[in-house]
C-alpha positions in Angstrom: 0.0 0.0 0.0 1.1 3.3 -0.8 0.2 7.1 0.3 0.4 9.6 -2.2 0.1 13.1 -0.6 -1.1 15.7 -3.4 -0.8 19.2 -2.1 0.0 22.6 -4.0 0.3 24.7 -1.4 3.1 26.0 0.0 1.6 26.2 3.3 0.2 22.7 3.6 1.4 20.4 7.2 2.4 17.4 5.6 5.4 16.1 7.4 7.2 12.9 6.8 6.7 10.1 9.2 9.3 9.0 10.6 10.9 8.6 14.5 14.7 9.5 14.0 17.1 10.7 11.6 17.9 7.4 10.3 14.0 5.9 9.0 13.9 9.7 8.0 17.0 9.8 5.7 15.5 6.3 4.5 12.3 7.5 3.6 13.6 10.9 1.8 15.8 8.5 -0.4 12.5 6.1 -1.3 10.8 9.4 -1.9 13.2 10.7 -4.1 13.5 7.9 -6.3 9.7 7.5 -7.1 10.6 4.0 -4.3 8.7 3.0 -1.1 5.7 3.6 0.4 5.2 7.4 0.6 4.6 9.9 -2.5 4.4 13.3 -2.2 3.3 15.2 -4.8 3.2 19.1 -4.6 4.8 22.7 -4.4 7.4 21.7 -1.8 10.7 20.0 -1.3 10.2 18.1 1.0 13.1 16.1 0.3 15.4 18.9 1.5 13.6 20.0 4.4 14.2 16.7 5.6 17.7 16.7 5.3 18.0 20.1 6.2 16.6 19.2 9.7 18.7 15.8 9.7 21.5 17.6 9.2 20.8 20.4 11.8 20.3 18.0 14.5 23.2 16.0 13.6 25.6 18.7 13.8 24.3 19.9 17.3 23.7 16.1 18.8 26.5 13.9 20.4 27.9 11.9 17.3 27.4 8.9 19.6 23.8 9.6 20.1 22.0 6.1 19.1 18.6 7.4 18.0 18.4 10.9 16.9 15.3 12.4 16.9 13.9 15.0 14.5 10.3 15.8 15.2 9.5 19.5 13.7 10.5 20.5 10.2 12.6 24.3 10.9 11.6 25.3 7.3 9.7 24.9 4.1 11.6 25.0 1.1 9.7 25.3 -2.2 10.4 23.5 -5.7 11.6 25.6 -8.5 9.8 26.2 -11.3 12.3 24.7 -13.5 12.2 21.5 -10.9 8.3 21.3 -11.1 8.3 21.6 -15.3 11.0 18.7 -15.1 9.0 16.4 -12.6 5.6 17.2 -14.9 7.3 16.1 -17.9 8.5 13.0 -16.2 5.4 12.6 -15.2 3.8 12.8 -18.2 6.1 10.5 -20.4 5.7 8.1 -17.7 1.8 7.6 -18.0 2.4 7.5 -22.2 4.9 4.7 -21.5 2.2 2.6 -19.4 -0.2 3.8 -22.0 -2.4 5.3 -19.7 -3.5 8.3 -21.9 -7.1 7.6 -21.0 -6.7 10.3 -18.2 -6.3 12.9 -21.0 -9.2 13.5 -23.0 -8.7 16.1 -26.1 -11.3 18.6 -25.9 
């Protein structure tokens, strides 16, 4: 089972699951390559808030610190436009590959 989180909003509250920096830094990575169980589609980077925050508390947490946890995101960073154009066109050659054009109806 997958979620997909769809959100264009820069101001939306979605925050990655996750209990310390090490699920966390997994997850990022699955969401980054389109892998794993959480999709987020939407005006933020999420991806780089992430390891923003990851590496944050790293640098201000005891290195031998077993479980670091990173609960709050400190900041939103927003896709650029040239980012969101790339991941649309990806987007859209993916569905033509599975031949799903049946979502796009000429008008």
């Amino acid at each position: 089972m997958r979620v997909i989180t769809v959100s264009y909003s820069a101001f939306d509250s979605f925050i990655v699951p996750g209990t310390d920096a090490k699920e966390l830094s997994q997850l990022t990575s699955d969401i980054e390559n389109g892998e794993g169980r959480f999709i987020f589609c939407g005006l933020r980077d999420i991806v780089a808030e992430v390891r923003n925050d990851v590496e944050l508390a790293e640098s201000t947490m005891a290195t031998d610190e077993a479980d670091l946890e990173v609960e709050r995101r400190t900041s939103t960073r927003l896709k650029s436009l040239d980012s969101l154009a790339d991941e649309f066109a990806k987007l859209i050659l993916k569905i033509k590959k599975m031949k799903k054009l049946i979502y796009f109806k000429p008008r």
